[in-house]
C-alpha positions in Angstrom: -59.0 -39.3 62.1 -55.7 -38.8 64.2 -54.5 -41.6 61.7 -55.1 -40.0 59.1 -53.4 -36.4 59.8 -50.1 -38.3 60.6 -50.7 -40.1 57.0 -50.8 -37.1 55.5 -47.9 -35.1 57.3 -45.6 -37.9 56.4 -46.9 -37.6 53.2 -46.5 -33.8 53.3 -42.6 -34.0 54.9 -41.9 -37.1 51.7 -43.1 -35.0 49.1 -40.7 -31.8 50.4 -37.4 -33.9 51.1 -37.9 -35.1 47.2 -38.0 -31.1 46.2 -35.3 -30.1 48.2 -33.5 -33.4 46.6 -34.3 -32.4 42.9 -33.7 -28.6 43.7 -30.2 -29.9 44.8 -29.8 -32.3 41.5 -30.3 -29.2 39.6 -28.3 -26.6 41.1 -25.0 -29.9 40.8 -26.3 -30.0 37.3 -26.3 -26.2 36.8 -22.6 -26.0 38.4 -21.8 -29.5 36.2 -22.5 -27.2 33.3 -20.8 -24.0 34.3 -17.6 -26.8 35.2 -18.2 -27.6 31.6 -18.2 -24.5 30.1 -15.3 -23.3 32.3 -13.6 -26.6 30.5 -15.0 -26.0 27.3 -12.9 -22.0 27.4 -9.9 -23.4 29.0 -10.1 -26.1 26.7 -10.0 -23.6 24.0 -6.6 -22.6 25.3 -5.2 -25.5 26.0 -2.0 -27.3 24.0 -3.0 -30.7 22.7 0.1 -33.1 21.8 0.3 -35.7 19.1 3.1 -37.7 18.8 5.1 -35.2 20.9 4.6 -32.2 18.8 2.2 -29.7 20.2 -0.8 -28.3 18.4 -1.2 -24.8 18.5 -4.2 -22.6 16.7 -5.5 -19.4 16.6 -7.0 -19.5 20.0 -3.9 -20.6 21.9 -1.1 -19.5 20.2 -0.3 -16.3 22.0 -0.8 -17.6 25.8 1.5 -20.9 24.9 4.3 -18.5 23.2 4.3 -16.0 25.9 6.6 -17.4 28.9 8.7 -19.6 26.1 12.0 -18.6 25.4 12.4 -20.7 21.8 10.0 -23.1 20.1 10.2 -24.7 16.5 6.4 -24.3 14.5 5.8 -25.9 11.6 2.9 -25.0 9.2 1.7 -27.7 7.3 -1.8 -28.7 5.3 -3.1 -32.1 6.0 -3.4 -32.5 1.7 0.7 -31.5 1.5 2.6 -34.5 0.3 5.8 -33.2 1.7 4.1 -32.3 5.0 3.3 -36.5 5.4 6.5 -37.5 4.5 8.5 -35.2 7.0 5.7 -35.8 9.9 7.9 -38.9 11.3 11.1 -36.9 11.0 9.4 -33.9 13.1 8.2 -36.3 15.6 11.7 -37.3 16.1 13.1 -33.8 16.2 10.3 -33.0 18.8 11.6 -36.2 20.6 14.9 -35.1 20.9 14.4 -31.4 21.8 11.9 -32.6 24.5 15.5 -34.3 26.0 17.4 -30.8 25.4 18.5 -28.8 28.1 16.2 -26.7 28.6 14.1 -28.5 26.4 12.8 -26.7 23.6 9.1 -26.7 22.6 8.1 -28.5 19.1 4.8 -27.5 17.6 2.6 -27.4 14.5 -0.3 -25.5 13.1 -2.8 -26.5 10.5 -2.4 -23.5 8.4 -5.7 -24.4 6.3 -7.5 -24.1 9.2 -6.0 -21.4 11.7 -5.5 -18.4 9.0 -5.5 -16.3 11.6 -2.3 -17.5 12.6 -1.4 -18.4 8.3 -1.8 -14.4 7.6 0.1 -13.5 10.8 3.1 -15.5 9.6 2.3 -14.6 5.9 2.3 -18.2 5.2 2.3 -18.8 1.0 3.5 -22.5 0.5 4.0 -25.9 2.5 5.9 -27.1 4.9 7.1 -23.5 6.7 9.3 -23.8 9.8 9.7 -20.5 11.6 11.7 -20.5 15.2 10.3 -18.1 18.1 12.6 -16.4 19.7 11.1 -14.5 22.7 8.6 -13.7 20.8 10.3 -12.7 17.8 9.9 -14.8 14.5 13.6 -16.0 13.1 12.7 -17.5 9.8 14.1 -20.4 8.5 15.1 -21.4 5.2 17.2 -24.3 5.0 16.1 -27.4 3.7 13.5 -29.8 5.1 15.9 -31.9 6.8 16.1 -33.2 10.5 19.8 -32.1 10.9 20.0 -29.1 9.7 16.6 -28.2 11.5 17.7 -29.5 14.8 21.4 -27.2 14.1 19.7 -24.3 13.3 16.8 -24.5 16.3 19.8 -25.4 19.1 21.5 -22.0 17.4 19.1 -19.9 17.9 17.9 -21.1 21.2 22.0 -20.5 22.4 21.8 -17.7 25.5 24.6 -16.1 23.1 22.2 -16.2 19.9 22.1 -12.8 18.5 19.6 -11.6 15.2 22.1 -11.1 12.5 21.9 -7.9 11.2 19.5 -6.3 8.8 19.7 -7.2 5.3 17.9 -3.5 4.4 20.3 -0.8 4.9 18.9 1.9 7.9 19.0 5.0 6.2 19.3 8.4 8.2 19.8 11.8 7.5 23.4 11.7 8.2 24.0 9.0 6.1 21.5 9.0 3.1 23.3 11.0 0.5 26.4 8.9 0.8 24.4 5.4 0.8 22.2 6.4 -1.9 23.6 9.1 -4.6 26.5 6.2 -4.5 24.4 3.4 -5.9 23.9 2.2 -9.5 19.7 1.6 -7.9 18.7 1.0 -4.8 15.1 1.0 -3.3 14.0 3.1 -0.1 11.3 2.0 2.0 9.6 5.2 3.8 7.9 3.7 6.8 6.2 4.0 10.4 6.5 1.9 13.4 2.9 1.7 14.1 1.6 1.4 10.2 0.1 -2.1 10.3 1.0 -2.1 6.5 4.3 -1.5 7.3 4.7 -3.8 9.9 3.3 -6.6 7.1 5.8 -5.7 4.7 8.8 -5.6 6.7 9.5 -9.3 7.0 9.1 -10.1 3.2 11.5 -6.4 2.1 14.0 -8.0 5.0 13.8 -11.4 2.9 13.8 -9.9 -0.6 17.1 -7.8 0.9 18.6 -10.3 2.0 18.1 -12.4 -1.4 19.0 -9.4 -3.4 22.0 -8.9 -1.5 23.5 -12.4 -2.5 23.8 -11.4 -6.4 27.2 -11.4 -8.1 25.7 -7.5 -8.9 24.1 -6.6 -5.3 21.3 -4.6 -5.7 20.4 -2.6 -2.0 17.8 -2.2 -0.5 17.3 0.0 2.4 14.5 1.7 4.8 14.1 5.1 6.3 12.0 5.4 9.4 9.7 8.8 7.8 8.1 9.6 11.7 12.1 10.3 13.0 13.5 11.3 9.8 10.9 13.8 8.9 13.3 16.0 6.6 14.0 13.2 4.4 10.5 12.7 4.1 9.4 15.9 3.4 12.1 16.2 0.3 10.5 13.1 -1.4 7.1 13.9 -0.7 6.2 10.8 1.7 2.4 11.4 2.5 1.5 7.7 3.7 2.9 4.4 4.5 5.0 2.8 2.8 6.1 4.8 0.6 8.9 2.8 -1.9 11.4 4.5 -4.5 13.7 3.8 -7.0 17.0 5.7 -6.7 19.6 5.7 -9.7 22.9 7.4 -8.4 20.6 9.8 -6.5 17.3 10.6 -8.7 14.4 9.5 -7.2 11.5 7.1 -9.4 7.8 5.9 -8.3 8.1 1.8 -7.5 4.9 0.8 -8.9 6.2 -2.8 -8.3 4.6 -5.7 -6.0 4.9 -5.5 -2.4 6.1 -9.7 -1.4 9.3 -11.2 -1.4 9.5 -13.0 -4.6 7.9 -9.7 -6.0 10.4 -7.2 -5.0 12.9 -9.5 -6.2 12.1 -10.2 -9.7 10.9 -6.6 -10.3 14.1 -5.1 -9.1 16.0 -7.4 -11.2 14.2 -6.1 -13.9 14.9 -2.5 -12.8 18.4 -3.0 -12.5 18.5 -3.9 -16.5 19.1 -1.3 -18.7 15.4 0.3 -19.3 15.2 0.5 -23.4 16.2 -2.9 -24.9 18.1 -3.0 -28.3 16.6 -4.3 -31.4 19.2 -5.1 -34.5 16.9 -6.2 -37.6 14.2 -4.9 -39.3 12.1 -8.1 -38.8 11.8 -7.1 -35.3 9.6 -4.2 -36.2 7.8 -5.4 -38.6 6.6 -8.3 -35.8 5.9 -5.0 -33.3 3.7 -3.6 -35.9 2.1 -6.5 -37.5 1.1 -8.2 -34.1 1.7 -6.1 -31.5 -1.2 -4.3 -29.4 0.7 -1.1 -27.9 2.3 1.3 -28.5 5.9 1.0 -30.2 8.6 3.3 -29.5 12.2 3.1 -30.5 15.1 5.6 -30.4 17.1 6.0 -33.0 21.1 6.5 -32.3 24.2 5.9 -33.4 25.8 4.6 -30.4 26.1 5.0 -26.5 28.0 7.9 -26.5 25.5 10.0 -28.4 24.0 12.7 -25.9 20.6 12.0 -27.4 21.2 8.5 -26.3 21.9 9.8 -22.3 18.9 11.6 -22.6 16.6 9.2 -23.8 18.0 6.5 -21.2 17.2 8.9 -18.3 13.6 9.3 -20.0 13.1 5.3 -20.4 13.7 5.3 -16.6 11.5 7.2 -15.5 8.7 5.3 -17.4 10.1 1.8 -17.7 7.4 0.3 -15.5 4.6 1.9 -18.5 5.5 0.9 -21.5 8.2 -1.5 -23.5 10.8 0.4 -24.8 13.3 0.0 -27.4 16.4 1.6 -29.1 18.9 0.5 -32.2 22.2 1.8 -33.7 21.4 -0.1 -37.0 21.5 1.9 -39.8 19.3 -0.9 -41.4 16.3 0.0 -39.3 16.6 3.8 -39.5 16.2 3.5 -43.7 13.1 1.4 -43.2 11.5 4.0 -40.2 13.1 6.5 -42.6 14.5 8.6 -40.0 17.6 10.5 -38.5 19.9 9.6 -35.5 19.0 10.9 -32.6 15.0 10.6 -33.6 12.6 8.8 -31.3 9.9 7.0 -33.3 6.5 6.4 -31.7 3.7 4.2 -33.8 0.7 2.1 -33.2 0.4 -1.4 -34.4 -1.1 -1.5 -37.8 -4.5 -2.6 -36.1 -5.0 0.9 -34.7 -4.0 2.6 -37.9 -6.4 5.3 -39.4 -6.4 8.0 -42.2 -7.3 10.1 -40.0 -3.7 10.3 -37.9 -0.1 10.0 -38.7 1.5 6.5 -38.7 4.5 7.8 -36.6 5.1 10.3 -34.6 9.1 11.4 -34.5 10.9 14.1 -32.0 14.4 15.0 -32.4 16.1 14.7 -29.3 18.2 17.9 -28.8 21.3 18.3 -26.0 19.1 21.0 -25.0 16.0 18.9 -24.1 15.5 17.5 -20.4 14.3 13.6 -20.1 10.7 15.0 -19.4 10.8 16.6 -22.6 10.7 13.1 -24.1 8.4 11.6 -21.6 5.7 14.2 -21.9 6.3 13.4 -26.0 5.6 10.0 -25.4 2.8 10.5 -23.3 1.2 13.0 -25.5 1.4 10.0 -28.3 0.9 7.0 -26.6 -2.4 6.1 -28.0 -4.1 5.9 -31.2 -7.4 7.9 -32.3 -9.7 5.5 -31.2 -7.4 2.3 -29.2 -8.5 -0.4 -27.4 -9.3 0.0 -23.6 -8.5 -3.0 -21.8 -8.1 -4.5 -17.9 -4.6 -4.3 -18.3 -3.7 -1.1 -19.6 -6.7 1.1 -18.0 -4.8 3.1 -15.9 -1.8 3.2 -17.8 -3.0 4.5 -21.1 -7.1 5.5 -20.8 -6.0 7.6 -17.4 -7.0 10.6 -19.0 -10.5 12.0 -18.7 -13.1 13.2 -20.4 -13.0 9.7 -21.8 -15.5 8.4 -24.1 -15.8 4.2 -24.7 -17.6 1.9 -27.0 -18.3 -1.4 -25.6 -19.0 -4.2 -27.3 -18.0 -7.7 -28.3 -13.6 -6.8 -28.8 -12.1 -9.4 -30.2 -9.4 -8.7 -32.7 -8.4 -12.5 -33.8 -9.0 -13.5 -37.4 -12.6 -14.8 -37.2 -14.1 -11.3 -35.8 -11.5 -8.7 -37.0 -14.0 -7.1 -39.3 -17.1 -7.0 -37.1 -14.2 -5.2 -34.8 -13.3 -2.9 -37.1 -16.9 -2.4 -38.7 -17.8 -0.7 -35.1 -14.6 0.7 -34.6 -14.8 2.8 -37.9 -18.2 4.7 -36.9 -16.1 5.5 -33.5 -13.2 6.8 -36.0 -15.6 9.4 -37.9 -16.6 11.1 -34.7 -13.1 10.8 -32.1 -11.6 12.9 -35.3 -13.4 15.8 -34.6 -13.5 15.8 -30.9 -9.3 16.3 -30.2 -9.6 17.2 -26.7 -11.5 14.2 -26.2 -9.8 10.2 -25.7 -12.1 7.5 -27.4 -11.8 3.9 -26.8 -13.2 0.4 -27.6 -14.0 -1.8 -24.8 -15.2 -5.3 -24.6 -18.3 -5.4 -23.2 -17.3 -8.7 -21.3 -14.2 -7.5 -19.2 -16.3 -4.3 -18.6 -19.6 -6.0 -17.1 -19.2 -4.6 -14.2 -18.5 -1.4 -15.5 -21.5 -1.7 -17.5 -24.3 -2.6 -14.7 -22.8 0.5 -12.8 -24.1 2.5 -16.1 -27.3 1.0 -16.2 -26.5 -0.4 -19.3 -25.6 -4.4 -18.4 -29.4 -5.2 -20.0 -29.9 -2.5 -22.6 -30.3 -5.0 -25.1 -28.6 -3.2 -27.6 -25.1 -4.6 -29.3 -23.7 -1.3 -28.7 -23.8 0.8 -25.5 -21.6 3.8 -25.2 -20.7 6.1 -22.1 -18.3 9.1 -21.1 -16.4 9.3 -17.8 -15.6 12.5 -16.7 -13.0 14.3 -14.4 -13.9 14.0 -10.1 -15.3 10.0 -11.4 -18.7 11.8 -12.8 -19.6 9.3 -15.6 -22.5 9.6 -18.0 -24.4 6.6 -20.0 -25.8 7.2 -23.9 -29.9 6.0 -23.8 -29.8 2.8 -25.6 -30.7 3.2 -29.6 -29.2 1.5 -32.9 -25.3 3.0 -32.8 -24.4 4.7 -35.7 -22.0 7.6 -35.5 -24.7 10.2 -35.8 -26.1 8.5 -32.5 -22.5 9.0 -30.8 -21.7 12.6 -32.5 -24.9 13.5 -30.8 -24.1 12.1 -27.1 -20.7 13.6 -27.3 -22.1 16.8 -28.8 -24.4 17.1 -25.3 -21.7 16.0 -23.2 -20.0 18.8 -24.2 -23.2 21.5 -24.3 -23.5 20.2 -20.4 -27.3 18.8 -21.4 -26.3 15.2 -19.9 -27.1 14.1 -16.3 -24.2 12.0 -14.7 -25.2 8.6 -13.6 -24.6 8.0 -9.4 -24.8 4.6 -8.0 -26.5 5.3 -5.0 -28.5 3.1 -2.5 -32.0 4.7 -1.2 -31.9 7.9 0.6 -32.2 7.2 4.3 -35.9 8.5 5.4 -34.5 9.1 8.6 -31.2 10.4 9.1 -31.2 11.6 12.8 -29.0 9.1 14.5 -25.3 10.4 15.8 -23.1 8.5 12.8 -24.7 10.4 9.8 -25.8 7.2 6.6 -24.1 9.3 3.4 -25.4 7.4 -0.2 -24.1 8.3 -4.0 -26.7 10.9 -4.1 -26.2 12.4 -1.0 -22.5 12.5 -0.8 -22.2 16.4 -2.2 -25.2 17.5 -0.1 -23.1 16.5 3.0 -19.8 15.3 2.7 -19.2 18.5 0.3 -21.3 20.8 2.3 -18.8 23.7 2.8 -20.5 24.7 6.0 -19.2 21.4 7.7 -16.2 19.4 8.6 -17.2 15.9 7.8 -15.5 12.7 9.3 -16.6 10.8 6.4 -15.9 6.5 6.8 -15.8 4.5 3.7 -16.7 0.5 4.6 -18.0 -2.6 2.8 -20.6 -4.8 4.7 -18.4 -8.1 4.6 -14.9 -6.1 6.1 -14.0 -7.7 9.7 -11.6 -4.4 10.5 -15.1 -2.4 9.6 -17.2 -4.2 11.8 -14.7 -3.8 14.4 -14.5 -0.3 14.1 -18.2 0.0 14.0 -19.2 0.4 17.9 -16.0 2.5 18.3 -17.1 4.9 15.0 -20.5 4.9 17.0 -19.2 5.9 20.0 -17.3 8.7 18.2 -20.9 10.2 16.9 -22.6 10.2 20.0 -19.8 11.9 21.2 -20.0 14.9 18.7 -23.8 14.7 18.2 -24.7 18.2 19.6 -21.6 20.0 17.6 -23.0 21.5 15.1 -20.6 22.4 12.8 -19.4 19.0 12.6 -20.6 15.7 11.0 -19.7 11.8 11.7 -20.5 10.2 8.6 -20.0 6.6 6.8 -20.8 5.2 3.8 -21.4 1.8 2.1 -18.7 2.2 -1.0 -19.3 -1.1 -2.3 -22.7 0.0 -3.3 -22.1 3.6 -4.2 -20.5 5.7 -5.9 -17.9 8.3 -4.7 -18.5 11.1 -7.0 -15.1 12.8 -6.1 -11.5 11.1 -6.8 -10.3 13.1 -3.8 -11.8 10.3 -1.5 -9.9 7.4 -3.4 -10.5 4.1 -1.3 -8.7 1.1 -1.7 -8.7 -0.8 1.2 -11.6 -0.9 4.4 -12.2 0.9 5.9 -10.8 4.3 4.9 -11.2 7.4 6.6 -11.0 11.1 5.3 -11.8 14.2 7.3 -13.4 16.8 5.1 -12.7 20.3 6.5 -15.3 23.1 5.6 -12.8 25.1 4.4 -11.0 22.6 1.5 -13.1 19.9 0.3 -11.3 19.2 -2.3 -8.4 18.1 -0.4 -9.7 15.9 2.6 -6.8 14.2 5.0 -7.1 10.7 5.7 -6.3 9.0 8.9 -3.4 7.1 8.7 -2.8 7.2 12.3 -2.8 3.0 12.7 -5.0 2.9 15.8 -8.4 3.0 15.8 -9.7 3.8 19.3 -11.9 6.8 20.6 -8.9 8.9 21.5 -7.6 8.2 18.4 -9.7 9.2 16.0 -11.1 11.6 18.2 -7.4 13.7 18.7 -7.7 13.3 15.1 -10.9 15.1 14.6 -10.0 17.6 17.0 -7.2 18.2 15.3 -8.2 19.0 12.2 -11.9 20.5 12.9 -11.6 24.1 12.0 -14.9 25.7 13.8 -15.7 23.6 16.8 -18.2 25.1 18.9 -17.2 23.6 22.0 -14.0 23.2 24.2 -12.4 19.8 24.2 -13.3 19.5 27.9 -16.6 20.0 27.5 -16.9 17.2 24.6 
């Protein structure tokens, strides 16, 4: 019995040396994989080398750069022809810089695969080489050759390196009248030091300076910081950032040009040009109206030094960037307009013509008149009765609300001119009547979107026809056989006020109680517009990263107003709804507008940059006009 007790304590003492053994192998395995993980994140970090030349991504970029005084990066794509051929002759630059004293860092970054690191350098085309400089970028833009990369690289990694100066001229107020009311054109870019926009543009307007600069005919370009030069930009009416203009020996025009380098370039080129070019035959007007698809307008002179002529130059600069513009001294082609010097003829292509409206439309350009005289002329006539509404020319010629369009299939080549027209006449009988009123076609393909916003993407019908409004209210016609007693009668309520506008709008929320306030199409007057509160209204789409970001911030931000009554944290989804007032224009994500109770109709957006707690809340503090509580107490 004894024998058998020891048996089983032995037993007993075996079986708990074998736990306390496995509890052991786990807890080594439990450190082995917090050891691993540890690797795995400082593996993340760390700098492989191939070949000598480091590989740097999105995740290690920023610690590897931040104790180095220069280092050479090359962005490459593993597809890029150029990028394999040049690999050997970086691996030998990265050789020989390793031997440098101090040696200088050679790297490479797969710019198809970090874009975080692509968009930060604004990477367009392959191979790019860009030298850092203490954390500064120093472009390069020699050619892809191992000399003259290995020159400029020991250059700029010289303790006596300095930046060369700024290609874009620093405008102040001490100097900007000189600079500026002394140049043929120059552009000005209004800008602030913490405007991530700003801060975007400023290395391609430096490159597209320093290009422009190199002309036989320069053409400036300069920069005004608005935040320390507030007087400057309170004369030209700089309300965001950047703001760019056009200056012609002083007088100020709206860029509505591209925002890169090779952008900026070619459309100030084009600016620089004389803004009305000269046509000599009559063929060349004929061709305008035969086969062209806008507006034609041509002033009539008999040479440079007529005053009509000064006048009509400053005009064609101030809308050079609308419309194609044209002059002539030929007395050959004012006997076939059948017109005076010193006329300006505006006409539609023959396409658009009508009986019911003038082929031409002439003004006699008087010493007397100012350059908006003829601008507001050739706005007043720049489309026909009933034109053709189209992606490209939307905003520049169908602006104008109420308007009312006509889609369908658009398509004026041979084979469907008449079924064009056919339509296009019914539109005719009824835009003649309604003056105050702009008519268009519009292809019911380019406008598909448009169309499902209406309701109208499946109505079945070959014709569908709406009316969009002032404040972006837009109403859609029931779908029925067109005819124009069908339109006469839509317009006809339009007018009365018998129509109901159609609102894209997702579900109302059933609940709506929680601290950021859900705002939907048909909600967005009930409580954005609610004149008994100021409203912090965000615009976001689903799929933005800077939204998401924002989003536990924003939320943090309600909670921390919740109990103020008089004051609302809102958001909405504008991807999926409509924003019934163009007040609240969005076009970018997430935008932000404070809506006091006081002036809805003028909301102020946050332009601030950051987007923190303090922030945005300074900002609604700022701006609230009936809190209830003291800031302390918030």
């Amino acid at each position: 019995m004894e024998l058998k007790k020891v048996s089983l304590l032995l037993l007993l003492a075996q079986l708990a040396v074998i736990a306390l053994a496995q509890e052991d192998i786990l807890e080594s395995d439990e450190e082995g994989e917090e050891e691993d993980e540890d690797d795995e994140e400082d593996d993340d970090e760390s700098v492989k080398e191939e070949n000598g030349v480091l590989i740097l991504t999105d995740a290690n970029y920023d610690s590897f750069i931040a104790d180095k005084d220069t280092v050479l990066i090359e962005f490459y794509a593993p597809w890029c022809e150029h990028c394999k051929q040049f690999a050997p002759e970086y691996e030998k630059i990265a050789s020989e810089l390793k031997e440098n004293e101090p040696p200088i860092p050679v790297a490479k970054v797969d710019g198809t695969s970090q874009t975080s690191l692509g968009q930060r350098f604004d990477i367009v085309i392959y191979p790019t080489f860009k030298i850092v400089k203490n954390g500064q970028t120093v472009n390069y833009k020699g050619s892809v050759n191992k000399e003259e990369l290995l020159s400029k690289v020991k250059e700029v990694a010289s303790p006596d390196w300095v930046p060369p100066p700024d290609a874009a001229i620093t405008l102040t107020d001490e100097n900007f009248e000189d600079i500026v009311n002394d140049a043929e054109i120059i552009l000005v870019e209004f800008y602030a030091p913490w405007c991530g926009h700003c801060k975007k543009l400023a290395p391609q307007y430096e490159e597209a300076a320093e290009e422009l600069s190199k002309r036989p005919v320069p053409i400036p370009l300069a920069k005004v910081d608005a935040t320390a030069e507030t007087k400057l930009a309170n004369k030209y009416q700089v309300t965001g950032y950047p703001t760019l203009k056009i200056f012609r020996k002083g007088k100020p025009f709206e860029y509505n040009g591209p925002r890169d380098t090779h952008g900026i370039i070619e459309h100030m080129i084009e600016q620089a040009g004389p803004p009305s070019k000269q046509i000599q035959v009559v063929k060349q007007v004929e061709e305008f109206l035969k086969d062209g698809d806008d507006v034609i307008i041509v002033g009539i002179f008999n040479s440079e030094q007529d005053p009509a002529y000064t006048i009509y130059q400053d005009a064609c600069n101030s809308i050079r960037e609308d419309y194609r513009l044209h002059h002539t001294f030929s007395n050959e082609i004012q006997n076939f307009l059948k017109v005076s010097s010193g006329q300006l003829v505006v006409m539609q292509p023959k396409r658009f013509n009508s009986q019911y409206e003038p082929k031409m439309h002439t003004l006699t350009i008087t010493e007397s008149m100012s350059h908006s005289d003829v601008t507001d002329f050739i706005t007043k006539n720049n489309v026909p009765l009933v034109g053709h509404r189209k992606q490209s020319n939307d905003a520049k010629r169908y602006g104008k609300r109420p308007l009312v369009v006509v889609y369908y299939g658009v398509d004026f080549s041979f084979d469907y001119r008449v079924a064009t027209q056919f339509w296009r006449k019914k539109v005719l009988e009824v835009a003649k009547d309604f003056p105050e009123y702009t008519f268009a076609i519009a292809d019911e393909e380019d406008y598909s979107t448009e169309l499902n916003d209406l309701g109208l993407g499946d109505s079945g019908e070959e014709v569908n026809v709406a009316i969009l409004d002032v404040g972006g209210k837009k109403f859609a016609m029931e779908p029925e056989e067109f005819d124009s007693d069908v339109l006469r009668e839509f317009v006809i309520s339009f007018k009365k006020g018998k129509l109901k506008p159609v609102i894209k709008s997702q579900p109302i929320p059933k609940s709506n109680k929680g601290p950021v306030k859900i705002v939907v199409g048909k909600t967005f007057d009930e409580i954005v517009m609610n004149k008994k509160k100021d409203v912090l209204i965000e615009f976001y789409a689903p799929w933005c990263g800077h939204c998401k970001k924002l989003e536990p911030v924003y939320l943090e931000l309600g909670k921390k107003y919740k109990n103020e009554e008089n004051l609302i944290i809102a958001k909405m989804d504008a991807t999926a709804n409509d924003v019934p007032s163009v007040k609240y224009k969005t076009e970018g994500f997430p935008t932000i507008y404070f809506a006091p109770s006081n002036n809805k109709e003028n909301p102020i957006q946050y332009d601030k940059g950051q987007r923190d707690l303090e922030s945005l809340s300074k900002f609604v503090e700022e701006h609230a006009t009936k809190l209830s509580k003291s800031k302390d107490e918030l």
